[in-house]
matplotlib code that plots the C-alpha trace (Angstrom):
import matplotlib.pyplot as plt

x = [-1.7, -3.2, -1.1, -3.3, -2.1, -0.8, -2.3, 0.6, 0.3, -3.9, -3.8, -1.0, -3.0, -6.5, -4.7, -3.3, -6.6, -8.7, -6.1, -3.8, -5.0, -4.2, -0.8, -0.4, 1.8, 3.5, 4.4, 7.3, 10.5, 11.8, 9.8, 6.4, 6.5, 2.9, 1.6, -0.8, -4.5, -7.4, -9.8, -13.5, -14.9, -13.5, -13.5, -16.5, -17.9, -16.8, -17.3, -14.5, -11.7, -12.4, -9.4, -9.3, -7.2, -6.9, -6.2, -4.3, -4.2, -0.9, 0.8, -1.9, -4.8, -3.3, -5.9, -5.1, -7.4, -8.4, -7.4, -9.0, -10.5, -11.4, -8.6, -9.9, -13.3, -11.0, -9.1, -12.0, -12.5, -9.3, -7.9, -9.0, -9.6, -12.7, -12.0, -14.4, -14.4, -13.9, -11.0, -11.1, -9.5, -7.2, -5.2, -1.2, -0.3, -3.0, -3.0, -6.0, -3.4, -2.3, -5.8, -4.9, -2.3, -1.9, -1.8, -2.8, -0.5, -0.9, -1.5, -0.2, 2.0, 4.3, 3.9, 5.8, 5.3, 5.7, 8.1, 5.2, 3.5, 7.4, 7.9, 4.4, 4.7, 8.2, 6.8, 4.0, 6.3, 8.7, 5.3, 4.9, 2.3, 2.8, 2.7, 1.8, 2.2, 1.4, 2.4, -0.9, -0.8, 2.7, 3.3, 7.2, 6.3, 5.0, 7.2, 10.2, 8.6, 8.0, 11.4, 12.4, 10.1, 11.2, 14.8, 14.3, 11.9, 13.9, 17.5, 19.4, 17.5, 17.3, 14.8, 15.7, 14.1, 12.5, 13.0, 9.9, 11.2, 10.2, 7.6, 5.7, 4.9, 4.6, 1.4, -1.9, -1.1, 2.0, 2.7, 5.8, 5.9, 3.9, 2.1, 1.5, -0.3, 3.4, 6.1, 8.5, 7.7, 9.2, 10.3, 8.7, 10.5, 11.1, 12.5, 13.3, 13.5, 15.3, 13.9, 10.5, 9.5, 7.6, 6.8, 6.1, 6.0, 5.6, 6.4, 4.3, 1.0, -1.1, -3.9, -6.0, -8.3, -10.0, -12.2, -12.9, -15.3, -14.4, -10.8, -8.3, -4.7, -4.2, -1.4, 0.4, 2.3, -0.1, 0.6, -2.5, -2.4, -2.4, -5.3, -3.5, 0.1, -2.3, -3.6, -0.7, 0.5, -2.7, -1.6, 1.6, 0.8, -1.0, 2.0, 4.7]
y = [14.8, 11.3, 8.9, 5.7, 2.3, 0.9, -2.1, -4.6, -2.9, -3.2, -7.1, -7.2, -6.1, -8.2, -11.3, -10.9, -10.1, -12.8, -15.6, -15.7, -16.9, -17.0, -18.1, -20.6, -19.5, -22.8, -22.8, -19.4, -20.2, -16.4, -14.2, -15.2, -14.7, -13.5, -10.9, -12.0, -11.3, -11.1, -14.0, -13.1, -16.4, -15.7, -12.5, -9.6, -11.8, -9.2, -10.8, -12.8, -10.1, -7.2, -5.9, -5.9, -3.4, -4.1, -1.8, -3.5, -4.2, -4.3, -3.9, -6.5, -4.3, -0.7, 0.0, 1.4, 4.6, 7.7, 6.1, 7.4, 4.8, 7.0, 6.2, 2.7, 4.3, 6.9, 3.9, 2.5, 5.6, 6.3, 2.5, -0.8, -2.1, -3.0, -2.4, -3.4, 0.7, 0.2, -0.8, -4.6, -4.9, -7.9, -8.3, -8.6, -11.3, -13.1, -15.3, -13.2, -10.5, -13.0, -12.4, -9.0, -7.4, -4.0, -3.9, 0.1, 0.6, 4.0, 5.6, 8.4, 7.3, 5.1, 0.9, -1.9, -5.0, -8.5, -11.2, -12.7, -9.6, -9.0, -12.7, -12.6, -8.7, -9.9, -13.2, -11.5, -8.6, -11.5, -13.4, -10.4, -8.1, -4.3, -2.6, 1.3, 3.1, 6.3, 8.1, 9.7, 13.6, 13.6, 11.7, 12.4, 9.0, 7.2, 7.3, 6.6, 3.4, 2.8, 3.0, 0.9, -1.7, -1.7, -2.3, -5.4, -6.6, -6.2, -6.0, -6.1, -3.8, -0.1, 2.5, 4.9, 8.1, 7.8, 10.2, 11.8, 9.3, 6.2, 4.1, 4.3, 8.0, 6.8, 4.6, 5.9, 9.1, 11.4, 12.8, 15.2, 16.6, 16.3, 18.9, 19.3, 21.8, 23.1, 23.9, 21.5, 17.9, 14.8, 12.2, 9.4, 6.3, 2.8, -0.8, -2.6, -6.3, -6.3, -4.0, -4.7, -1.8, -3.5, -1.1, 2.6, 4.9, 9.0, 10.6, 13.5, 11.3, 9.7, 9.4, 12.0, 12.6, 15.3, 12.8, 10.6, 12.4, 13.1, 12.3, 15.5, 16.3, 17.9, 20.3, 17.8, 18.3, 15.6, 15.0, 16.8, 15.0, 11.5, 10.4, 10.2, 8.5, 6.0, 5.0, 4.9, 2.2, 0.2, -0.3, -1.1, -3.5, -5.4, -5.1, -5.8]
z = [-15.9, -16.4, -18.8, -19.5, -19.5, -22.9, -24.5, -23.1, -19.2, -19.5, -20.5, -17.7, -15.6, -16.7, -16.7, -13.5, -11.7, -13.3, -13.1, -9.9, -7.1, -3.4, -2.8, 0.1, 2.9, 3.1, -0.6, -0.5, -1.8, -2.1, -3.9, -5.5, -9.9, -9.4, -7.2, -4.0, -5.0, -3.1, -3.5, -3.8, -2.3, 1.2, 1.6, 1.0, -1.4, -4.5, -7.9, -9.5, -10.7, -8.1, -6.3, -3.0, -0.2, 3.3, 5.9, 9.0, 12.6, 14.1, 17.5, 18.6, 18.8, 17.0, 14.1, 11.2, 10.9, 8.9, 5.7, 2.8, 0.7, -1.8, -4.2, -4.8, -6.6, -8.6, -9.6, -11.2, -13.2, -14.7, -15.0, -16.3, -13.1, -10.9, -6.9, -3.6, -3.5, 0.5, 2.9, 4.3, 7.7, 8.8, 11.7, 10.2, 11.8, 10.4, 6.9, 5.9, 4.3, 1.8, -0.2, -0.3, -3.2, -1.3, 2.4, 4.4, 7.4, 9.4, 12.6, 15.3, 18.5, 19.6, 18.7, 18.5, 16.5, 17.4, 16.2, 14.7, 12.9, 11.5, 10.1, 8.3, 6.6, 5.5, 4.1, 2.3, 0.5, -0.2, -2.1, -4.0, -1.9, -1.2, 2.1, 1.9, 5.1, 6.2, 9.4, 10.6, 11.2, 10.3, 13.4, 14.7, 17.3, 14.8, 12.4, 14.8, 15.2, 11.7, 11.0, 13.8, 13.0, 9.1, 10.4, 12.4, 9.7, 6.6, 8.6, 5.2, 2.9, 3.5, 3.4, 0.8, -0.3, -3.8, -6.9, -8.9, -11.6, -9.9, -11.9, -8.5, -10.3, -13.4, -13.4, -14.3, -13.6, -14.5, -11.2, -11.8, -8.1, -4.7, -3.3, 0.4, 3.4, 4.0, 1.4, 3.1, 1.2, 2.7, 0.1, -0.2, 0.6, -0.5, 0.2, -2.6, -3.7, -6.5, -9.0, -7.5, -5.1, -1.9, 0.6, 0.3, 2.6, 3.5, 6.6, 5.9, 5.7, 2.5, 4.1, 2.2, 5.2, 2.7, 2.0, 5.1, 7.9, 11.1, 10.7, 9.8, 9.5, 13.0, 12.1, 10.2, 6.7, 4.8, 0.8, -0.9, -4.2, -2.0, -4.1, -6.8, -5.6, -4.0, -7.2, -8.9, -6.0, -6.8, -10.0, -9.2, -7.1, -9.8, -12.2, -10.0]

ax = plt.figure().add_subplot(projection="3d")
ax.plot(x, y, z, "-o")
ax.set_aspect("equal")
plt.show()
């Protein structure tokens, strides 16, 4: 079921694409009152007020792959938003990902992140920006390293499974339960700063590879209403 933005969440949301702008890395003193948006002058040339997603590249050269980024055209249809409708790609430890609101990590297989890549995703979700990640195929490796990686990142903040009450579920769309290719649904699961929920992230796989070609699920337990959580994380990028 779709629940539509009230009037106070829609201007929220209007004012904060049209009139934040890039937040300088040099400038964080905690976390950031506004949320990192993506600046249309540097990067894929969108018009002023697009939102923009980028998909990462971590572990040095590990690409983040068989993404969907068919939640960003969805999210044009059913919100007052206007989105690039496709996936930038920036390395993480790079200062391109402060352009970006939302950041797309996933993959299958073992990695391991540098010092560097750490320090700069923890700077970012401390700015404000959202990391949603995705284990690939369910990936058992993958997500071991995930995990791994989240603890030396964010060494004082755990990981905690989410309930279907979050806000996270709450956005555009009412999303009472998640539905999967196996009856055995994962949680999805959260670190928070504060009340402000900063990274997201499902064991079982977002990556609604339904709609991407030549990419599948391999056997994996992947959420089949992803389309829809993904959205809903959009959004609440923007608000939160």
């Amino acid at each position: 079921m779709m629940k539509r933005f009230t009037s106070v969440a829609l201007s929220i949301v209007m004012i904060t694409i049209t009139s934040t702008h890039l937040i300088a890395q040099d400038n964080v003193s905690g976390i950031a009152a506004t949320n990192v948006i993506a600046d249309p002058a540097q990067i894929g040339g969108e018009s002023e007020g697009t939102v923009q997603v980028a998909q990462l590249i971590y572990a040095t050269d590990k690409t983040s792959e068989c993404f969907s980024d068919h939640f960003l055209t969805r999210a044009e249809t059913d919100s007052a938003i206007t989105t690039s409708r496709r996936l930038h790609t920036v390395k993480l430890e790079s200062s391109e990902i402060y352009h970006f609101p939302l950041l797309i990590m996933t993959g299958e297989g073992k990695f391991t992140l540098t010092e560097s890549e750490r320090k700069n995703l923890r700077t970012f979700i401390e700015k404000g920006g959202f990391l949603l990640a995705s284990a690939g195929c369910s990936s058992t490796e993958w997500d071991a390293s995930f995990r791994r990686e989240m603890s030396k990142a964010f060494a004082e903040i755990k990981m905690e499974p989410l309930t279907m009450e979050h806000l996270i579920f709450h956005t555009v769309y009412d999303i009472e339960r998640l539905t999967a290719k196996n009856a055995a649904i994962k949680p999805l699961e959260g670190i928070h700063f504060g009340n402000r929920l900063g990274v997201l992230y499902s064991q079982d796989g977002l990556n609604d590879t339904s709609h991407t070609e030549g990419c599948c699920c391999c056997g994996g337990n992947e959420i089949t209403n992803s389309e829809m959580v993904n959205v809903n994380v959009l959004v609440y990028s923007l608000l939160h």
